[in-house]
DOVO-736237 format. One record per atom (N, C-alpha, C): residue in one letter; x, y, z. Coordinates in pm, whole numbers, plus 50000, padded with zeros to 5 digits. Example, Ala and Ser with C-alpha at 12.3 -4.5 7.8 and 13.67 -1.06 7.14 Angstrom:
! DOVO-736237
A513194943150780A512304955050780A513204967050780S512854977550708S513674989450714S512905000350787
END
This chain:
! DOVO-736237
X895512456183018X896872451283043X896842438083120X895702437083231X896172427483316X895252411483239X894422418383178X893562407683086X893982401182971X895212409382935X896182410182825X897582395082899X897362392683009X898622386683106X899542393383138X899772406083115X900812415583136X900852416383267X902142413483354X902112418583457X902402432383461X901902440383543X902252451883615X903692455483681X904302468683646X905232473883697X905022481983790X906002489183887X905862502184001X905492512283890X905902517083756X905412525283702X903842522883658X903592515883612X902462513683558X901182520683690X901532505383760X900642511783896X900462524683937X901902533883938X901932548883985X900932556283911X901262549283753X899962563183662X898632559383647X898612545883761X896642543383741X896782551583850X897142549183997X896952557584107X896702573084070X897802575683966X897442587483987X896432596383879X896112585483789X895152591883745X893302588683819X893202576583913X892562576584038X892652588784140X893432595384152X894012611584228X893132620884181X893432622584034X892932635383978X891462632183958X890852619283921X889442616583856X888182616284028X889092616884110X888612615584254X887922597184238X888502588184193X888282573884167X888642561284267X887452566784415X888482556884517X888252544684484X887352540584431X887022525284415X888122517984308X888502530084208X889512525984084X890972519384177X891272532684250X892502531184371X892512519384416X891022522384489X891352503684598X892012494784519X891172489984382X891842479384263X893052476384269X893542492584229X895012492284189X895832486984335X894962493184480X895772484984598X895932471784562X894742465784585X894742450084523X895822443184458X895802449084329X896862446484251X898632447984325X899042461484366X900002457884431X899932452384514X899302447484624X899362433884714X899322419684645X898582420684539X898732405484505X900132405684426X900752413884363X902132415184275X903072417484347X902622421984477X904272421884599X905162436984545X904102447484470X905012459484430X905032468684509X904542467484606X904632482084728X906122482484802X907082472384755X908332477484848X908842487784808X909202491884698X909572507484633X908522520984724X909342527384731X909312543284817X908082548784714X908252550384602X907472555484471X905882550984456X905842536884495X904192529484502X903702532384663X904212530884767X903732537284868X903352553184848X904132565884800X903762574384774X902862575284687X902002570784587X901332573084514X900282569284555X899862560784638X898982552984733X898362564084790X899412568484912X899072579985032X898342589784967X899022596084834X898352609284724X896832605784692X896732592784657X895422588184590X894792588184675X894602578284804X893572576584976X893512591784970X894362600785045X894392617785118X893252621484951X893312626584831X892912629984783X891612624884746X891072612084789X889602610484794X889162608784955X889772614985037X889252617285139X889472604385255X890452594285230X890262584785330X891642588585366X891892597885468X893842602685484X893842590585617X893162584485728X893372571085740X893632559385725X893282557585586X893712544185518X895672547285487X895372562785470X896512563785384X897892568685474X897202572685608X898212569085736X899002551285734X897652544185748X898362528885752X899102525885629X898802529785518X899892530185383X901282528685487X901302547485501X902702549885516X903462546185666X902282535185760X903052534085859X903832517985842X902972509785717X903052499485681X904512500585530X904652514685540X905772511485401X906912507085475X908232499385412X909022492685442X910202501585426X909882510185316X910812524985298X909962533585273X910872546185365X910442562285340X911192569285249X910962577885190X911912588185195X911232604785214X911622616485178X911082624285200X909742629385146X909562625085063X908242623884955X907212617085028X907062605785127X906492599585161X906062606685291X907202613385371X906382620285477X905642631985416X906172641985329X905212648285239X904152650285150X903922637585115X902852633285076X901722632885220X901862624185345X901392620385458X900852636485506X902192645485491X901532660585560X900412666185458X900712662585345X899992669185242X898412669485243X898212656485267X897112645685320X896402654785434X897342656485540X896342659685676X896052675885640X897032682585570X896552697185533X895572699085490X895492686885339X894092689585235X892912693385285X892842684385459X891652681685509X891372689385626X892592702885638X892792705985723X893122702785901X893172694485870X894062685885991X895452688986060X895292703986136X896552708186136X897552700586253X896652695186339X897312692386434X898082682986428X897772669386354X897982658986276X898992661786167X898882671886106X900122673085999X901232679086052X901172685286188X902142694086268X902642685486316X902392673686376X902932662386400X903812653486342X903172651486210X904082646686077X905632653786054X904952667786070X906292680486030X907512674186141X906942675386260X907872676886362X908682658886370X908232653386323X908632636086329X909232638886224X909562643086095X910292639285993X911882639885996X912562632585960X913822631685996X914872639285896X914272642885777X915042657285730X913262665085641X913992678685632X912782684685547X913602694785494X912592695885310X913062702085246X912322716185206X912792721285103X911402733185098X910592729585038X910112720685038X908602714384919X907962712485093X908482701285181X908132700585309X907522712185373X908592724585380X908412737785442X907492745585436X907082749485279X906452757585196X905042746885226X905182734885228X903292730485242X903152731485353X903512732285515X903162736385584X903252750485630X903582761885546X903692773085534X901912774885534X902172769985344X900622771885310X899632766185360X899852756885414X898512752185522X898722759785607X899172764985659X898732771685794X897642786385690X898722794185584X897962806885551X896392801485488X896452789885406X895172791385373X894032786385435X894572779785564X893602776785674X893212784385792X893222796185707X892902807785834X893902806985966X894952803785933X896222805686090X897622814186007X897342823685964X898502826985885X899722833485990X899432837186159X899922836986220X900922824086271X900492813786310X901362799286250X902092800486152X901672805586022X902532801285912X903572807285895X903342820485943X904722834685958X905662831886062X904872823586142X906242819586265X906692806486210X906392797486159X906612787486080X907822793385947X908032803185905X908882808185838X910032816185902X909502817585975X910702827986111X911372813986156X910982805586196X911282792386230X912462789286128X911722783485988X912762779285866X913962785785838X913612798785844X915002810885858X916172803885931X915282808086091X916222805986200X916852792086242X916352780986091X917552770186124X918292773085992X918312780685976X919202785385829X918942776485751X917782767685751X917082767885612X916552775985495X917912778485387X918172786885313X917742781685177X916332776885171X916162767785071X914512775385075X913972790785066X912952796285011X913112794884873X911642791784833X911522795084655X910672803084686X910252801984547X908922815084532X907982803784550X907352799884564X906142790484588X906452797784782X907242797384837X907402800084957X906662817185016X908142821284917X907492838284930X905932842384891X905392835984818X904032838784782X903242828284919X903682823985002X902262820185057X902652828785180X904602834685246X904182840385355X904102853985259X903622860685215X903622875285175X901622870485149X901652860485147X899592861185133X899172861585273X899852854685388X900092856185539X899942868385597X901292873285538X901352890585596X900392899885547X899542895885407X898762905685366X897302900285454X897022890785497X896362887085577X895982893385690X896972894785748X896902900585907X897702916785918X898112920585813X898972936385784X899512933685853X900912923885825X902342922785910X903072927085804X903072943785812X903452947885684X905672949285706X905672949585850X907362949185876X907902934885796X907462922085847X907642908685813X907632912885639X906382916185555X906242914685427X907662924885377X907882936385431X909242943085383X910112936485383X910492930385482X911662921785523X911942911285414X910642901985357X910342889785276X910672898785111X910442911285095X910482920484962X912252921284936X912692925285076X914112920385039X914682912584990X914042904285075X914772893285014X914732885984864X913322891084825X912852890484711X914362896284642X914132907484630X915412915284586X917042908084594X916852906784697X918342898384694X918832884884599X917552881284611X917522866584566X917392866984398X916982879384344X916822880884184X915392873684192X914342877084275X913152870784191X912172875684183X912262891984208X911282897884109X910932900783993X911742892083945X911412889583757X909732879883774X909932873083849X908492864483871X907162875283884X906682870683794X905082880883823X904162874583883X904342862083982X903532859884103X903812862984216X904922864784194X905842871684322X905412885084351X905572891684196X905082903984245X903632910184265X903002898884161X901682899784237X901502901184397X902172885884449X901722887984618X902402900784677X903362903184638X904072916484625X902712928184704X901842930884579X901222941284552X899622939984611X899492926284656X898672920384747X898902925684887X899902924584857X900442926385048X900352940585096X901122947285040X901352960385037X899612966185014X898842962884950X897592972184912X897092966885061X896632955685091X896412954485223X896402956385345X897932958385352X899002965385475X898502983285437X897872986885375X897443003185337X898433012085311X899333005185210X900453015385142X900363008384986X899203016284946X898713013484764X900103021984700X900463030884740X902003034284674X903123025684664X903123016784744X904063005684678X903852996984618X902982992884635X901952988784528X901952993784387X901403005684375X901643008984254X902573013184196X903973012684273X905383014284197X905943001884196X905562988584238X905922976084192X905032974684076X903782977784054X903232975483935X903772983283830X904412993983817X904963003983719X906323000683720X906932995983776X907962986983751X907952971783692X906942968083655X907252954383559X907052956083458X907822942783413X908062947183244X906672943483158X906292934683250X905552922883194X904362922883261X903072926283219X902042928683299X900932915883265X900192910083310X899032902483276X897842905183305X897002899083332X895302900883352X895782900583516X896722893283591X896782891583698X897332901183775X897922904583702X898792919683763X897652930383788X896902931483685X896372941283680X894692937783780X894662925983771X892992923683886X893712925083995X895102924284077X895742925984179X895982942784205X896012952884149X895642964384182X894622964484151X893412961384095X891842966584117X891102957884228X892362953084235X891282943384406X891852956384537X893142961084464X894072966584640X892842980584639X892422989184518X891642995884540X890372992984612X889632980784556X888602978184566X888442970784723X889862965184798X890052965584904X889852977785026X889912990084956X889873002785010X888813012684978X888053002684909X886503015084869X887093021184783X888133024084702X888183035884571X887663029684482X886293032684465X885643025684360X886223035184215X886323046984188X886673055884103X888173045984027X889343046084136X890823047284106X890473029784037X889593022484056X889343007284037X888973008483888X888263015683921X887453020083742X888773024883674X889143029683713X890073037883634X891303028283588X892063019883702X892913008883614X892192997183561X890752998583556X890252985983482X890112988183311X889773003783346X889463008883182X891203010983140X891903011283184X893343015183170X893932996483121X893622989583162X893882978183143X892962973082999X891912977082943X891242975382868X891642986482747X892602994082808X893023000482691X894342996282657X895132990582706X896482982582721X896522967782623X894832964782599X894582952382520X894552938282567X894382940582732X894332925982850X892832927082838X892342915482830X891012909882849X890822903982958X889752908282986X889662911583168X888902896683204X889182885783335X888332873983328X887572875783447X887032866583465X885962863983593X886652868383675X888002866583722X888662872783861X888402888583860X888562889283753X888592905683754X887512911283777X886802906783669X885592912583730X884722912383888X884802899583942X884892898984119X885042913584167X886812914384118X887412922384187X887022942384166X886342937684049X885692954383996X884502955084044X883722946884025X882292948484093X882142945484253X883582942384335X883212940384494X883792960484518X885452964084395X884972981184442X884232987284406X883092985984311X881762992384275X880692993584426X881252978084467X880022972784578X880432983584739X881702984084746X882882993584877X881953005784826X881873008384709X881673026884692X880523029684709X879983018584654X878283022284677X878053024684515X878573020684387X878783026284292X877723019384210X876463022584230X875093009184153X875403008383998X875193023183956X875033020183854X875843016683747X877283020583756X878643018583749X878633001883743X878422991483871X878512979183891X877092969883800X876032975483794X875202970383671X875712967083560X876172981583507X876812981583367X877562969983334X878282973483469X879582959183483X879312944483436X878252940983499X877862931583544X876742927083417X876202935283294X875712931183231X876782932283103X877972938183104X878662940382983X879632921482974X880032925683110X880572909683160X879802899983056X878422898483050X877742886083035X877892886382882X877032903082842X877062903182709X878212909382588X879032914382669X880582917782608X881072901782581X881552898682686X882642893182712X882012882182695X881362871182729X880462862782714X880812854982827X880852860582928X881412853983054X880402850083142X879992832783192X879072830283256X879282835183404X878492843283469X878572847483630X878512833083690X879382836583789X879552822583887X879322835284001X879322826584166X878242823384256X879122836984262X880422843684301X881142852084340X880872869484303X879952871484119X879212876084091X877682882784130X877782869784182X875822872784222X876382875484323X877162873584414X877382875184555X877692894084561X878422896584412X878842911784478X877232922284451X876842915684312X875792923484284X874452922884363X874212914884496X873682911784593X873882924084698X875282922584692X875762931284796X875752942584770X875822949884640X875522963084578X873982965584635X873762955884565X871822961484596X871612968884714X872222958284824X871642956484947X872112975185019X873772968184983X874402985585056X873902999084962X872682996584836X872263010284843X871253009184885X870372998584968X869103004185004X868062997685002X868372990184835X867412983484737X867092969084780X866822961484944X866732953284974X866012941084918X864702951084874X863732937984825X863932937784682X865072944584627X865162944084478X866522931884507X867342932084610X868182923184639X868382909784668X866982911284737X866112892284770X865522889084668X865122894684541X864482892684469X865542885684370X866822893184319X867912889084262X867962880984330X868492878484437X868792863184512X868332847584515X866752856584484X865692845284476X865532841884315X866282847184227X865902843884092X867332841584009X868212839384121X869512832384018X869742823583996X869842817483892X870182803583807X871102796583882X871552797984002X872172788584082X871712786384196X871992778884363X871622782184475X872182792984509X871562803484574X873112810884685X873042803384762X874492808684793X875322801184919X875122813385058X875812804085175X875832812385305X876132829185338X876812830485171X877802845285224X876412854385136X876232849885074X875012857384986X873852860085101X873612854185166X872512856385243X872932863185376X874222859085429X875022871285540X874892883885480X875402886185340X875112901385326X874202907885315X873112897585261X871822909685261X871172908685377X871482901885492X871662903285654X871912914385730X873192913185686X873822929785683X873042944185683X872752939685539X871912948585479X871222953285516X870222948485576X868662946885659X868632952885714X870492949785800X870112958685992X870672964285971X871462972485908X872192987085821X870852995985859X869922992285710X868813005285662X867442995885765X867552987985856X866822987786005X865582978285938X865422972485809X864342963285740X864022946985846X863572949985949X863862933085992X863072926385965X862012924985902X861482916785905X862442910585757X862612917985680X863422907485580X864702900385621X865492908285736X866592902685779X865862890985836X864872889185921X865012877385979X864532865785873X864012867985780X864062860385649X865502853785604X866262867585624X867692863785556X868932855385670X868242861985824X868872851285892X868432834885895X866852831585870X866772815985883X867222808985783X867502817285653X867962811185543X869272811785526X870362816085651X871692817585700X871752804985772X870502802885855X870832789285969X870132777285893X869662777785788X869452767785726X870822759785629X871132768785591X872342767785498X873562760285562X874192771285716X874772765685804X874672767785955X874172754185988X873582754686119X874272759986232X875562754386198X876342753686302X876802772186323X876512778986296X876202797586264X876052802886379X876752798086502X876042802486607X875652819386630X876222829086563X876712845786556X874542847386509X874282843086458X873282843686370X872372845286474X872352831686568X870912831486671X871372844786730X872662853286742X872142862886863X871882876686811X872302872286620X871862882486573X870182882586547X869552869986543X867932870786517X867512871886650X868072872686810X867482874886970X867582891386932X868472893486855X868372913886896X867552916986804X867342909586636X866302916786551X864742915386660X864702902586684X863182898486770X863162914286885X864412918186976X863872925287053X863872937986992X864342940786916X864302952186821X863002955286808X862822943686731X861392949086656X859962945286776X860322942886881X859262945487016X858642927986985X859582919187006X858972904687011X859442898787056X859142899187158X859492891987322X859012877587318X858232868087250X857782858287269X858452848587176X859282854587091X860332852186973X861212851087004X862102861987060X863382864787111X863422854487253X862382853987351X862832840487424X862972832187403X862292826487291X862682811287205X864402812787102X864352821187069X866102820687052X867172824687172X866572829587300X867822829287354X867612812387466X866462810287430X866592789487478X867252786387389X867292786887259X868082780187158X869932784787197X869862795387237X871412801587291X871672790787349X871082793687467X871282780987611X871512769787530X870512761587490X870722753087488X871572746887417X871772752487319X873592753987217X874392759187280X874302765987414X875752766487478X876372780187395X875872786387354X876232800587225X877152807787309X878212810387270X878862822187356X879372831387189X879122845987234X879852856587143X880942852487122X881612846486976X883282841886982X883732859986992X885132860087047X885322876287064X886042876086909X886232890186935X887302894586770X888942896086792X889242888686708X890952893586748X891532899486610X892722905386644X892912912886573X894602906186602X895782912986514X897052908286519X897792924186524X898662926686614X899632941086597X901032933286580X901842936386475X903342935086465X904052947086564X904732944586640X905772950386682X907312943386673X907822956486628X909272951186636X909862938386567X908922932486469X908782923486397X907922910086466X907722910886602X907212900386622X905682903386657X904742896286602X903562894586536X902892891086715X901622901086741X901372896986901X899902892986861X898922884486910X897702881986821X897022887386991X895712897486916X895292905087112X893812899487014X893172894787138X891592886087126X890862896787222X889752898087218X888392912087250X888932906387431X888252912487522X888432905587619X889402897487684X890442891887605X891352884787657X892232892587749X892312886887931X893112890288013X894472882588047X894982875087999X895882866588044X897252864387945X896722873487815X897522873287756X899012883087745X899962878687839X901322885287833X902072890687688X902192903287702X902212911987838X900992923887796X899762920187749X898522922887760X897712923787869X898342922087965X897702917388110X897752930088179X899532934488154X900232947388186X899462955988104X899362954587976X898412970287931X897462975587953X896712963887967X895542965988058X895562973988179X895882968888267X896912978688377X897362988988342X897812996088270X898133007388226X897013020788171X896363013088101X895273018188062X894113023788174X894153011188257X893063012788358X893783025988473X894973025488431X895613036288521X895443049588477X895563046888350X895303062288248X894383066488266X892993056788270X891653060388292X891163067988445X892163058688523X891273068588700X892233082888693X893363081588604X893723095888631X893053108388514X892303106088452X891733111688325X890413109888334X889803118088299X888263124488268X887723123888152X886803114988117X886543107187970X885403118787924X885423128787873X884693136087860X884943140587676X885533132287642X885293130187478X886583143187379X887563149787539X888493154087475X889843150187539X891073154787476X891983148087512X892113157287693X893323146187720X893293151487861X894663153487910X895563161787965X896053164588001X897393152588007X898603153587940X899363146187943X900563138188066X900003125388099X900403117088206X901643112388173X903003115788197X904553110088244X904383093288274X904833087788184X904193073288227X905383065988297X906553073188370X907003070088460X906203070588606X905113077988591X903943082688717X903573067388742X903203061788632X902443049788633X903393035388660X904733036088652X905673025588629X905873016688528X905743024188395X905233009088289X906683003088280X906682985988272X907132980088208X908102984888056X909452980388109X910042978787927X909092975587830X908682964987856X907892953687766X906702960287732X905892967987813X904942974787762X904962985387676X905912993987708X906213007487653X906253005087559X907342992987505X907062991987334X905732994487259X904762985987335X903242981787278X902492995487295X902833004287411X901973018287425X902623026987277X903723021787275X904133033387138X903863026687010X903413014687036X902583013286882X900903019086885X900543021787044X899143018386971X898363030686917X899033042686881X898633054486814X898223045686678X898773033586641X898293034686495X897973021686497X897163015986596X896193009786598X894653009786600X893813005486490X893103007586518X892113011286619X890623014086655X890383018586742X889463002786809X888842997586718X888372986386723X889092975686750X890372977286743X891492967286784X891862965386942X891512980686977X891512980887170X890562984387219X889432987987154X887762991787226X888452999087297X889093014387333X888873021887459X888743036087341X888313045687470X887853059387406X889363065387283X889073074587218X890153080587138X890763089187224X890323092587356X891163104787412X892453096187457X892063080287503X892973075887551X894593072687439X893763074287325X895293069287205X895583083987232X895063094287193X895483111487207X896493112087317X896313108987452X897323110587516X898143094687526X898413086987446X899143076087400X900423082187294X900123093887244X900763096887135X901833106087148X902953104187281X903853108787353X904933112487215
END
């Protein structure tokens, strides 16, 4: 075109940019910058946005900050594009910034910082980030919305929040959508009520391959390796042809049950049925089969002979594995080839200081706990999330300071000097004796159905919790 003498239009430019976007073509981009600077076409809202999309999507979201601090007009596209940018790269702090500076936002705005928060591991952010949108009566949810907080709530089993979001589903007429009801049935299998689950699935009209790998994942989420088998062959009798997702999702509940030979079959019918090439997600479950029956060195051996690299998670599990059925010397095989992969692993060195003292090697294990030191290693703790009363409380292992966690603690420790930990329940304490807090009482009457690993204290103490 331009060799041709044709000058260039704002359209023209937009569909090199953006086919520079999709081809990942930063050097093509720069050009096309060029070009609108020497043609004077960046005053339009439309060539600045296509700019910001192209920089953020090959990775320079700096260049593509000065784009949009240098455009002459905004409009809402342009700060959305800018957030879009710092999400891609996970840059939350930076795009939270963007959010909060924009001078109107819509639900395209809303919904991408929804989903950045859920798919960047903060799905707690993203659920209050929607409690937020609500509560300015921003009444502008789509389903692109409902599907990322209902992937949120199935995240962390904020199964009150996901009811609440099902309503509204309902209200709104959009469970005709079968992604909807997918996350639907995501959520719910997660949150550990597969019965609603499986009466949203028996309620659509319209079933797909997706519907149906979304209940053999909620099983296979729960170890029923059997009930997994059973809607996979049920789906194969229905005339859906089952894809790579599915299969993931059949051979990780083969992998929950312990189901070897069941997940072989799988796993070779896949290749030679179906003609479906295994990708890394494959080798990863049939890795993990091996390992959780036993078959370790039949597992490193698979590992060591697949037509691809494994990756980090392949070698965590047969890690696992190791110090399950007590094999260390292969675990510590499978841990250096964990810290090779990714260094920065700190969980790893203190899992290879306990294999070393395990296995009586003291001259080993001091050279990884210098490596502790000198990396500064601390145990990250575990947190866990309890909904009460709809509002979502996030409790971290150890954490004292967290209100009104501070108080339960206190409570507990009170329960304990008046009670005798002798592994049965104990005699029921009036917890007016103790003075609890409004604020607490709520949290003592959830925690019968909290896990046990969620508060590390004995079971006698939930037993007499269960007023």
């Amino acid at each position: 075109m331009i060799h041709c003498g044709l000058r260039p239009d704002n359209y023209s430019v937009v569909s090199a940019l953006s086919a520079c976007s999709r081809k990942k073509y930063l050097m093509g981009g720069q050009i096309v910058h060029g070009m609108i600077l020497r043609f004077r076409l960046g005053s339009e809202p439309i060539v600045g946005n296509a700019l910001i999309d192209m920089y953020c999507r090959n990775g320079n979201v700096e260049v593509a900050q000065l784009v949009f601090e240098r455009m002459e007009s905004k409009d809402i596209a342009s700060w959305t594009s800018l957030l879009n940018g710092f999400l891609m790269w996970n840059d939350f702090k930076s795009a939270r910034q963007v959010f909060d500076e924009m001078p109107e936002r819509n639900s395209i705005s809303w919904t991408a910082m929804i989903t950045g928060y859920v798919k960047g591991k903060s799905p707690v952010q993203g659920l209050e980030m929607f409690q937020r949108m609500k509560a300015e009566g921003k009444d502008q949810v789509t389903e692109a919305t409902v599907v990322s907080v209902l992937s949120g709530c199935a995240d962390i089993g904020a199964l009150d929040l996901g009811r609440s979001v099902h309503c509204y589903v309902n209200k709104c007429n959009l469970g005709m959508n079968v992604t909807v009801n997918n996350a639907l049935m995501d959520m719910y299998s997660k949150s550990g009520c597969l019965d609603m689950a499986l009466k949203i699935f028996y309620e659509m009209r319209k079933r797909d391959v997706f519907c149906w790998t979304t209940l053999i994942s909620g099983y296979a989420f729960h170890g029923r390796g059997n009930n997994a088998l059973e809607v996979f062959n049920d789906m194969l009798d229905s005339g859906i042809t089952p894809n790579e997702v599915t299969f993931v999702s059949v051979l990780s509940a083969c992998s929950h049950a312990g189901m070897l030979v069941e997940g072989q079959k799988l796993f070779n019918r896949m290749v030679q049925f179906y003609g479906l090439k295994p990708k890394i997600e494959h080798y990863g479950c049939m890795a993990d089969l091996l390992g959780r029956a036993g078959l370790l060195e039949i597992s490193k051996d698979f590992i060591e002979q697949m037509p691809i690299n494994p990756d980090v998670v392949i070698w965590r599990s047969l890690l696992s594995a190791c110090l399950v059925h007590g094999n260390l010397n292969l675990a510590e095989l499978a841990g250096k080839m964990v810290i090779e992969l990714e260094p920065d692993d700190d969980g790893v060195f203190i899992l290879l200081w306990n294999i070393y003292l395990t296995a009586n090697r003291p001259e080993d294990a001091l050279r990884i706990r210098k490596l502790i030191r000198n990396r500064k290693i601390k145990k990250k703790p575990g947190c866990s999330w309890v909904e009460i009363n709809g509002i979502i409380n996030e409790f971290t292992a150890e954490e004292q300071m967290h209100h009104p966690w501070t108080e339960f603690h206190l409570i507990l420790q009170g329960i304990s000097e008046h009670s005798k930990f002798d592994g049965q329940a104990v005699a029921y304490i009036p917890l007016t004796v103790l003075a609890v807090p409004a604020s607490v009482l709520t949290i003592l009457k959830a925690v019968a159905y909290i896990p046990l690993t969620v508060l590390a204290v004995p079971a006698s103490v939930l037993t007499i919790l269960k007023f």
